[in-house]
N, C-alpha and C positions, 0 to 999 in steps of 0.2 A: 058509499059508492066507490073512492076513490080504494080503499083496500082490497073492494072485490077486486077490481081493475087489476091489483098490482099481483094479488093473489092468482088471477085466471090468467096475468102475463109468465108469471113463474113458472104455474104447471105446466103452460104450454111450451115454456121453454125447456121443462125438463122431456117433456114427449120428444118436443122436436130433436133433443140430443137424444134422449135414448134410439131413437129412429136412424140416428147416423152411424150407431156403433154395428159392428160384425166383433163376435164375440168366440172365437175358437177354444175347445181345450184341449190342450197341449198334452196334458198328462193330468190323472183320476188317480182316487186311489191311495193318495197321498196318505200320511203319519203325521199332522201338523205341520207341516212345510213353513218354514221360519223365514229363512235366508236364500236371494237368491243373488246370482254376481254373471255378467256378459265375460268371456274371457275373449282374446283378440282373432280369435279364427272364428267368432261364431257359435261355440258352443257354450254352455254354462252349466254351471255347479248352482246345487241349489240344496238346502241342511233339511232336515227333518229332528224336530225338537227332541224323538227320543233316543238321537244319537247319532244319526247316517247322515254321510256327506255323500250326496251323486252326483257322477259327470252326467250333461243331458248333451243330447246334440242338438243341432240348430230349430230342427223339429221340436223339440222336447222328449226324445224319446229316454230311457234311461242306458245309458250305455257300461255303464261302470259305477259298483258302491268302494269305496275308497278303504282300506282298513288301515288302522293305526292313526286312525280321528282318538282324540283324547278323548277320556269315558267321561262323560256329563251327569252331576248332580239332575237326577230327572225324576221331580216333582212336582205338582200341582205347576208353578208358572215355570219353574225350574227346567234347560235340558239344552241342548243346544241350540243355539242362534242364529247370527251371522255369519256371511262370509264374503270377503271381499280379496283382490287380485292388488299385488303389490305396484304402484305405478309401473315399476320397468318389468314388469309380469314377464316378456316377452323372452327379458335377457337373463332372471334369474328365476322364474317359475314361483316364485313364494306366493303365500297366499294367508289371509289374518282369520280364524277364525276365534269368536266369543261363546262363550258358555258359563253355566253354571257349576261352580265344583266346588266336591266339598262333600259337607253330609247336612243332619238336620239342626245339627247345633252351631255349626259354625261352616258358613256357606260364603260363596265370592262370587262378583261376575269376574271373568279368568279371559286374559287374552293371549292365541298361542300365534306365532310363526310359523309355518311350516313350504317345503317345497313338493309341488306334484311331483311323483315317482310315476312310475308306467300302471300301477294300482294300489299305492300305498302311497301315506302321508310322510316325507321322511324329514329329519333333522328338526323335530315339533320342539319349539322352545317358548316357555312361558314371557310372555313381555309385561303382563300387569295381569294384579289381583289388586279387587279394589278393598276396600275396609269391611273386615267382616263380620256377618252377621245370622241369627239364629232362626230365620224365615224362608223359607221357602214361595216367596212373593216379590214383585216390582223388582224384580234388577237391570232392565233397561236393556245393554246388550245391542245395541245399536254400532256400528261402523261405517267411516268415512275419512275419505284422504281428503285433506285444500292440498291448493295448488302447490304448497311448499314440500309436499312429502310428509308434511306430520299427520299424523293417523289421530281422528276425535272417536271417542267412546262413549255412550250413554252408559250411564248408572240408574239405578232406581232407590229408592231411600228403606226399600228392606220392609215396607209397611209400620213396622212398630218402631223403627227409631225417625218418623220423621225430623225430627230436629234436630236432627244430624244433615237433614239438607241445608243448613245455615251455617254450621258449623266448617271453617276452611280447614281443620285439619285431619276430615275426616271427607274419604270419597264417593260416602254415601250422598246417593240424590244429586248427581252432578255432571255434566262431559268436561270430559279430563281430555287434555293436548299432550300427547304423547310420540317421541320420535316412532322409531320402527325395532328401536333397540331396548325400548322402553321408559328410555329417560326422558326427565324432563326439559323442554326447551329453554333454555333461558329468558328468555322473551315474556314469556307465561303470565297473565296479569301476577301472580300472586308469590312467583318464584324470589326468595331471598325476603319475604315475609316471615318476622317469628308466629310458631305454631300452624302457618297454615303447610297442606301440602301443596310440593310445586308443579305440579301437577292440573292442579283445576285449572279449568279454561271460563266455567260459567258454574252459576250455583242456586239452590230454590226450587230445584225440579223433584216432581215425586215420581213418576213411570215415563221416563222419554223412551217410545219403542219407535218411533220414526227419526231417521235425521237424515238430510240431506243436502250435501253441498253444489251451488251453483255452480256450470264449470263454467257461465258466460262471467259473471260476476266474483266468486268466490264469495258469495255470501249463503250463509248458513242456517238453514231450517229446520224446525225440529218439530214433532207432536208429542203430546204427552197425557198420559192418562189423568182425570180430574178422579172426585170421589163418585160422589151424586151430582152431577152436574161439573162442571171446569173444565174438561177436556179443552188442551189450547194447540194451536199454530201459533208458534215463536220464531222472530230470525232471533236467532242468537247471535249476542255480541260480546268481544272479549270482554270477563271480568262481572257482567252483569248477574244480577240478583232476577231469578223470575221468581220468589215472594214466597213458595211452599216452605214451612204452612203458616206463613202471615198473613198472606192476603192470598184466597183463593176465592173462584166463583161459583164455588161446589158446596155440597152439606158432606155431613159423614155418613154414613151408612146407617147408623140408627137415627138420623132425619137432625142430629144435631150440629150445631156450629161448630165448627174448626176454628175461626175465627174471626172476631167480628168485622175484619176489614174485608170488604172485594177490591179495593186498593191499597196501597199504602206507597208513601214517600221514599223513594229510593228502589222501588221493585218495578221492574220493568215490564210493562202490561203487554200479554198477547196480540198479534195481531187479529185474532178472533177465536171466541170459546164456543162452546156446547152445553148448553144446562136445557133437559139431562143428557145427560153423557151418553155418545155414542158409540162407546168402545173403541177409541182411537186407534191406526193402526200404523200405515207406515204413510212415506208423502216424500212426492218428486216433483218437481219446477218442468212444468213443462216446454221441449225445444224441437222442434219437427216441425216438417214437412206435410204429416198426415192431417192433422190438426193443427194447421193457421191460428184458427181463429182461438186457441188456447194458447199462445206464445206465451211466455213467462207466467201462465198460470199456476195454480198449484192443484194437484191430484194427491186426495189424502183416504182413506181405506176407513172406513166403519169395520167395528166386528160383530157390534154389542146389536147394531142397530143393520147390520148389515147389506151394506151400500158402498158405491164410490160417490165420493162428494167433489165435484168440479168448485175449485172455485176462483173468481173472479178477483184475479190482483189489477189494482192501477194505481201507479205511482206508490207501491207500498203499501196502499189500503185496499181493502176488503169490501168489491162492491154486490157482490153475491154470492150466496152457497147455491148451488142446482144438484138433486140427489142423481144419481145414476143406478141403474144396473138393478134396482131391489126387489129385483121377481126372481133373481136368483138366490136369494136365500142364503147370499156367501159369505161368508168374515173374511173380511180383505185386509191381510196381513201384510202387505209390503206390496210396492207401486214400483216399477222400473219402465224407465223410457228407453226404448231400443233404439239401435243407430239408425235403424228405417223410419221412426217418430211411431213405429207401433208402442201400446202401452199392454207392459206384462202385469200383471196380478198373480201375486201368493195369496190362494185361498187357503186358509187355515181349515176349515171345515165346512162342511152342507148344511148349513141347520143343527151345527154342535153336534153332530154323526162322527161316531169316528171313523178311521179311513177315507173319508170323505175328502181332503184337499185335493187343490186342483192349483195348475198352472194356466193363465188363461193370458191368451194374444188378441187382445182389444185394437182392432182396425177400422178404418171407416167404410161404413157399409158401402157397395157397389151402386 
């Protein structure tokens, strides 16, 4: 009796949320929509995986496709990513975007500098290529400023050289701490270590495609892709080991063991996983006005399984997942909390349709 209870308290909690949202969209239509960044007037830039960078206005409408975005390896996971606005955006116009380059044999996730022009990208300069590899899968791609200025990157471990996520002198499978010039900070857990690079910030990850920095806290979250099962929510913390592929809480794709640990000694456990996997996607700490009652929450994006997942932080722990939104059929690529506390969604696609993404402004219903 007492599981019905808690089971008929769940669904009704997820009713009663879904029942609060108003769910607008912004913009249809979309090419895989990856990345998207608020810039300080209100408008935003938002990537498209097979290549195009657009200004959107506050609407969403598209107002400008950028040229002289760098050409992106575009393959299967492969193509362009992220994009994000350089702290003092205002006083120097830069802006970071991630991609994939390269070809099929020897491929990188690539991170450029460049400053808005009036409709071109100009003075695009590489600041990191992470260690390369011969797959066209997992390379993470992920950006984010802390509050120091230094710029974090997800990597993914390239799928076939997982044990390279263990490996410090190699930047597969890792977020790397990197200035804006591209070097490494001295600070670095691992900097002035022989063989490792100095560079890594954290290590053990196989597909981090979410991360996201607290601006109340400056503390650091990240999602990341499991096999069959593992998809995790991690804060990261300097220098730490999150276990891939020691300890994972997934199978592999032909239903066998990775490894026989789901823990091990020294690997630093998620603050909550997915078996099976939900096709993780991106994830934001929630801070607004709109929704109260989600303060320091976290908002993390399904693709596989295609839903928003609310879930319930206190004191650091994980007191509930409640699904959101999954009659829309969306793969929710990336989660943004707007200065209003509205929440934006990058739909990657309708039901795996192409042209299908969608930008969507999540408010509280009237």
């Amino acid at each position: 009796m007492r599981s019905l209870i808690i089971a008929a308290a769940c669904l009704f909690a997820s009713f009663a949320s879904a029942q609060s949202l108003q769910v607008e969209v912004l913009a249809d239509g979309l090419e895989n929509p990856w990345g998207l960044a608020f810039l300080p007037d209100g408008r935003m830039l938002l990537t498209e995986r097979a290549g195009d960078l657009w200004l959107l206005d506050a609407q969403g409408k598209k107002l400008l496709k950028y040229a002289n975005v760098p050409p992106a390896f575009v393959k299967l996971q492969g193509g362009l990513f992220d994009v994000v606005p350089d702290p003092d955006f205002q006083d120097n116009s830069t802006i970071y975007l991630s991609l994939a380059h390269g070809h099929q044999q020897h491929n990188t996730t690539r991170v450029v500098s460049a400053r808005l022009g009036a409709t071109a990208l100009e003075d695009v300069t590489v600041i990191f290529d992470n260690t390369p590899k011969g797959t066209s899968a997992h390379y993470g791609g992920r950006l984010a400023f802390l509050r120091d200025g230094t710029l974090l990157v997800t990597t993914g471990e390239g799928a076939e050289y997982r044990e390279d996520a263990q490996r410090l002198g190699s930047t597969l499978g890792k977020i790397v701490r990197i200035r804006t010039d591209g070097s490494a900070p001295p600070d670095n857990p691992f900097a002035g270590r022989e063989g490792a690079d100095a560079r890594v910030w954290s290590y053990g990850h196989r597909n981090p495609q979410g991360l996201y920095v607290d601006p109340v806290d400056d503390v650091v979250y990240s999602v990341e892709h499991g096999p069959r099962g593992g998809d995790e929510l991690n804060i990261i913390t300097r220098g730490a080991n999150y276990g891939w592929p020691i300890a994972t809480h997934g199978l592999d794709y032909t239903g066998g063991r990775i490894s026989p640990f789901e823990t091990y000694a020294g690997v630093t456990e998620p603050l909550t996983f997915w078996t099976p996997s939900i096709g993780i996607g991106g994830v934001a700490i929630y801070h607004g006005a709109m929704f109260p009652e989600w303060e320091g929450d976290a908002l993390v994006g399904a693709m596989g399984h295609q839903h928003l997942v609310h879930v319930d932080l206190q004191d650091g722990r994980v007191t509930s997942r409640t699904k959101l939104l999954e009659d829309r059929r969306a793969r929710f690529r990336q989660i943004k909390i707007a200065p209003d506390g509205a929440v934006f969604a990058v739909i990657d696609a309708i039901d795996n349709q192409p042209h299908t993404g969608q930008l969507l402004r999540i408010s509280r219903a009237p």
